[in-house]
DOVOFI-629171 format. One line per 2 residues: their letters; for each residue x, y, z of N, C-alpha, C. Coordinates in steps of 0.2 Angstrom, whole numbers, always signed. Atoms other than C-alpha are relative to their C-alpha. Example, Ala and Ser with C-alpha at 12.3 -4.5 7.8 and 13.67 -1.06 7.14 Angstrom:
# DOVOFI-629171
as	+4,-6,+0,+62,-22,+39,+4,+6,+0; -4,-6,-1,+68,-5,+36,-4,+5,+3
***
This chain:
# DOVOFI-629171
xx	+0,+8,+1,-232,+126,+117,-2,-2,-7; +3,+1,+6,-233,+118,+100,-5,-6,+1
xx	+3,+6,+1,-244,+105,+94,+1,-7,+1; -4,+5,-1,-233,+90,+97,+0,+1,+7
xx	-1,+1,-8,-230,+95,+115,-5,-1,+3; +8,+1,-1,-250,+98,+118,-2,-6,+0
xx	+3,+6,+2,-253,+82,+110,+2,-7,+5; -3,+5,-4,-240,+71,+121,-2,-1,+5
xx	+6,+4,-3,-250,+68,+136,-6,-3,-1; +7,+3,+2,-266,+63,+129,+3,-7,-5
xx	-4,+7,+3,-254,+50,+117,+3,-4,+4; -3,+5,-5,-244,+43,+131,-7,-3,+3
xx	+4,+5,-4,-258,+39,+141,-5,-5,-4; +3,+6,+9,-268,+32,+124,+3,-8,+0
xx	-6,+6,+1,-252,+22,+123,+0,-4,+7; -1,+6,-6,-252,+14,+139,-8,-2,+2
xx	+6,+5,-1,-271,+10,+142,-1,-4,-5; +0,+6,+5,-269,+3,+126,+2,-7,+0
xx	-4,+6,-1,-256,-10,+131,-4,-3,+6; +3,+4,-7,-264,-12,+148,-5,-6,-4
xx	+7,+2,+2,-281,-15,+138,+2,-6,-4; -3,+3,+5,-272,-26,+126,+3,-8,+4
xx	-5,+4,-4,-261,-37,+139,-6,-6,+4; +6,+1,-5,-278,-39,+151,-3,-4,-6
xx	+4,+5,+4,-287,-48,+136,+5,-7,-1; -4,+5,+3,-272,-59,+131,+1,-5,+6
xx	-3,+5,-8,-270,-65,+147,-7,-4,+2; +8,+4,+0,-289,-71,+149,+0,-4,-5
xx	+3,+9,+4,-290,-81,+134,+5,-4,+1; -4,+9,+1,-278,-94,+139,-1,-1,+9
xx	+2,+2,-8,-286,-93,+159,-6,-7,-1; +3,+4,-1,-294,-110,+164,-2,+2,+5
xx	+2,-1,-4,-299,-105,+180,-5,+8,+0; +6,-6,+0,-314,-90,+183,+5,+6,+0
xx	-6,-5,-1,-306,-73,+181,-1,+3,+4; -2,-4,-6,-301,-60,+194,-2,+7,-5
xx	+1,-9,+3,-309,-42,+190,+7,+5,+1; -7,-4,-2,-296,-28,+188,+1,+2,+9
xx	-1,-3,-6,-299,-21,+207,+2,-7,+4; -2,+4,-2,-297,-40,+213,+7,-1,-1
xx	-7,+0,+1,-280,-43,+206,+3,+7,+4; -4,-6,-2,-275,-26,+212,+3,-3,+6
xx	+0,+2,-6,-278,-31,+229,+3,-6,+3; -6,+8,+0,-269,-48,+229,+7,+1,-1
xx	-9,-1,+2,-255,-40,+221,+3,+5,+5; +3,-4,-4,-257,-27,+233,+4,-6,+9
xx	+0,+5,-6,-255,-41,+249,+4,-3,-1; -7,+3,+0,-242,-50,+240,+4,+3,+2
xx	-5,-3,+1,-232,-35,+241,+1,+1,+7; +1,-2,-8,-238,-31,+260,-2,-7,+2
xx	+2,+4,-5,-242,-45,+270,+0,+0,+4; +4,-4,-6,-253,-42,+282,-2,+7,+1
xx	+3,-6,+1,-259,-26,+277,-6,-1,+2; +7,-1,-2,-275,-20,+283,-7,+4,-4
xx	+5,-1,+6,-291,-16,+274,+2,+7,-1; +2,-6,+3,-292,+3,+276,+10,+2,+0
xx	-9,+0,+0,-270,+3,+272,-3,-2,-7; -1,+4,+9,-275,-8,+256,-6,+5,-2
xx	+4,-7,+1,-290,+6,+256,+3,+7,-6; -3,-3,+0,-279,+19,+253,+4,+0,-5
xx	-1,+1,+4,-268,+12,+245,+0,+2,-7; +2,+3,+8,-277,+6,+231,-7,+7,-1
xx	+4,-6,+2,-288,+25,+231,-7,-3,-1; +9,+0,+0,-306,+15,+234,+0,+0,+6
xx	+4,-3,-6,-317,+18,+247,+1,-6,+6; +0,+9,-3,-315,+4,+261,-5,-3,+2
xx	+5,+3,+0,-333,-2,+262,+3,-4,-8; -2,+4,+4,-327,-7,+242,+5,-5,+1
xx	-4,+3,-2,-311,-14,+248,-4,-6,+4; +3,+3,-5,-321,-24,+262,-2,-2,-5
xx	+3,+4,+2,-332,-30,+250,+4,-5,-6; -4,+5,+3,-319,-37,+238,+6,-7,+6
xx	-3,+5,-8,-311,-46,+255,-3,-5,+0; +6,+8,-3,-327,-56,+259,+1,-4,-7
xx	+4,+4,+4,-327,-61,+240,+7,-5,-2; -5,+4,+1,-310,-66,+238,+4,-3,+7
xx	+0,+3,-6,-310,-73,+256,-4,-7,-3; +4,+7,+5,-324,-85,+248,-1,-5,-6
xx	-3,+5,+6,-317,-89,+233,+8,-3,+2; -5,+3,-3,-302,-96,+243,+9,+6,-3
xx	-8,-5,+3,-288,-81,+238,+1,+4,+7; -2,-5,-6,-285,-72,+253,-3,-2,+7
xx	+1,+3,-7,-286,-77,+272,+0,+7,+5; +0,-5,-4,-291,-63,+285,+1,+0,+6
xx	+1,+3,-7,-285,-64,+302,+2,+8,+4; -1,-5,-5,-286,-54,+317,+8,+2,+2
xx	-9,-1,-3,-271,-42,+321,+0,-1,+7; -1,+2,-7,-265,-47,+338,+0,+7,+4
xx	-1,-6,-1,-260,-27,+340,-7,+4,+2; +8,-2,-2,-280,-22,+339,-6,-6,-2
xx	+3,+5,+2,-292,-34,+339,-6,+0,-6; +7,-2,+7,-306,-24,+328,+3,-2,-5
xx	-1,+1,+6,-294,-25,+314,+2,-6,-2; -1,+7,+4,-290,-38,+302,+8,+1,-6
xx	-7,+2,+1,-272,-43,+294,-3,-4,-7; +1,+4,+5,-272,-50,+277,+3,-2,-4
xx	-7,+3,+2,-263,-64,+268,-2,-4,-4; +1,+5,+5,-264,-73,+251,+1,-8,+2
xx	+2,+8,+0,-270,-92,+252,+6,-3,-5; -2,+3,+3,-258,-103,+243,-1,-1,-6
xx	+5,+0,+8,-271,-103,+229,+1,+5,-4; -5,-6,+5,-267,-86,+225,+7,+2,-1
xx	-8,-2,+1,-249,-86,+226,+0,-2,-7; -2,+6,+3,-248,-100,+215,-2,+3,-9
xx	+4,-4,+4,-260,-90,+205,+2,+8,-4; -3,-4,+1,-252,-74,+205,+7,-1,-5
xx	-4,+3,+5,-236,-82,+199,-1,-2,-7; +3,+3,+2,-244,-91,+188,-1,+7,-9
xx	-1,-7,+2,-251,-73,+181,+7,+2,-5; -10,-4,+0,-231,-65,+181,+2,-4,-7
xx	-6,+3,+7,-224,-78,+170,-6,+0,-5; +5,+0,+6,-240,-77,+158,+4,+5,-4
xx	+1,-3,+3,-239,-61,+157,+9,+4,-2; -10,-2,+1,-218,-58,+156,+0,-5,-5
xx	-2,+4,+6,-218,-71,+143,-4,+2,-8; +2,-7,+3,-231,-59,+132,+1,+4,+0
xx	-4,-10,+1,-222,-43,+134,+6,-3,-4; -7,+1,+3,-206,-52,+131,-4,-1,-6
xx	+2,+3,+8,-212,-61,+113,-1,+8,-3; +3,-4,+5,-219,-45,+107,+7,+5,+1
xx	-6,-5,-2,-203,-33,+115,+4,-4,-6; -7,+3,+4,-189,-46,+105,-6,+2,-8
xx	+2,-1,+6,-200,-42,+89,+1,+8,-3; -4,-8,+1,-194,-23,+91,+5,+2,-2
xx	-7,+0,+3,-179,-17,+82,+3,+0,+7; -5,-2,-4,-165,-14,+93,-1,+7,+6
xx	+3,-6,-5,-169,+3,+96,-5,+2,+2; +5,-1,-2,-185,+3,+100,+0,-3,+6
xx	+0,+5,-6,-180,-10,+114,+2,+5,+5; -2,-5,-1,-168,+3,+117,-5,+6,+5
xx	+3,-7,+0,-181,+18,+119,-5,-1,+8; +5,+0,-5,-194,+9,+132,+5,-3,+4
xx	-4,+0,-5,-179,+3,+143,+1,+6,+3; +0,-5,-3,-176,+18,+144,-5,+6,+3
xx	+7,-2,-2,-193,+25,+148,+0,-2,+5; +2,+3,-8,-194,+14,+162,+2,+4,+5
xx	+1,-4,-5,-187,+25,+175,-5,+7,-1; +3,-5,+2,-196,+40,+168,-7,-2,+4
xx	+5,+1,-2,-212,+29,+170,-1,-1,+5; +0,+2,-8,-210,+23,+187,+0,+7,+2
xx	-1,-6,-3,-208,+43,+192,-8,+4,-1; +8,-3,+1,-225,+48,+183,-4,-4,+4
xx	+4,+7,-7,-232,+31,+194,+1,+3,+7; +0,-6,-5,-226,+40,+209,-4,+5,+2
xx	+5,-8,-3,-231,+57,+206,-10,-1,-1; +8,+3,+3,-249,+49,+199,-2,-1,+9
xx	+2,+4,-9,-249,+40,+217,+1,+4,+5; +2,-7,-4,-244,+55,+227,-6,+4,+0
xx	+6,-3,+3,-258,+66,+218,-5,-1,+4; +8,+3,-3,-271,+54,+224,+1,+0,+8
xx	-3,-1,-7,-264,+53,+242,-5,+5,+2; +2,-7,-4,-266,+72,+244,-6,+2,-2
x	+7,-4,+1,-283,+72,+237,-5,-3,+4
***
């Protein structure tokens, strides 16, 4: 294995927490309303996708413990972003479904942060456009195998 080969794990993932890190701040300075922690947003985005998922499903999921999950519930239950309602199927469990608030909110998000990526992306030659278009499936596959990993452990 050469040096270059060695090195490209440890720079890919470099280069994408970087962006995350980078994207996450940009998008708070121009927030007017109180911010959502990373596991909060997970979770909302999470319900957008599933509505009516159940905690230990968003548990899972999202690889925390469901005491943590639950406690993120009650706080985004009480900051008005999320509604919990009894499944009609079992009555112990609870069904869960973004408030208006967060929709509005999440949207809101999306076009933030798609009009950030885009601005910096059209600043890229051609082929560099080029290059992370074409990454994107690649990336989605290592987000899979990533997501599997954690499943089976």
């Amino acid at each position: 294995m050469d040096a270059e080969t060695e090195t490209f794990p440890e720079e890919l993932a470099d280069a994408l927490v970087g962006v995350q890190r980078l994207l996450r701040r940009r998008l708070r300075a121009g927030l007017t309303v109180p911010r959502l922690r990373g596991a909060e947003v997970e979770l909302l985005r999470l319900v957008e996708a599933r509505p009516g998922v159940g905690v230990s499903d968003a548990a899972k999921e999202l690889g925390l413990a469901g005491n943590s999950v639950s406690t993120l519930v009650n706080q985004l239950v009480r900051d008005g972003h999320l509604v919990r309602e009894t499944d009609p199927a079992d009555r112990r469990a609870a069904r869960l479904l973004l408030t208006p608030a967060a929709e509005a909110r999440l949207r809101d998000w999306k076009r933030r942060r798609a009009e950030l990526v885009g601005r910096h992306v059209a600043r890229l030659d051609a082929s560099d456009r080029a290059a992370l278009r074409a990454a994107l499936p690649a990336l989605r596959t290592l987000a899979v195998h990533l997501h599997e990993e954690a499943e089976e452990s």
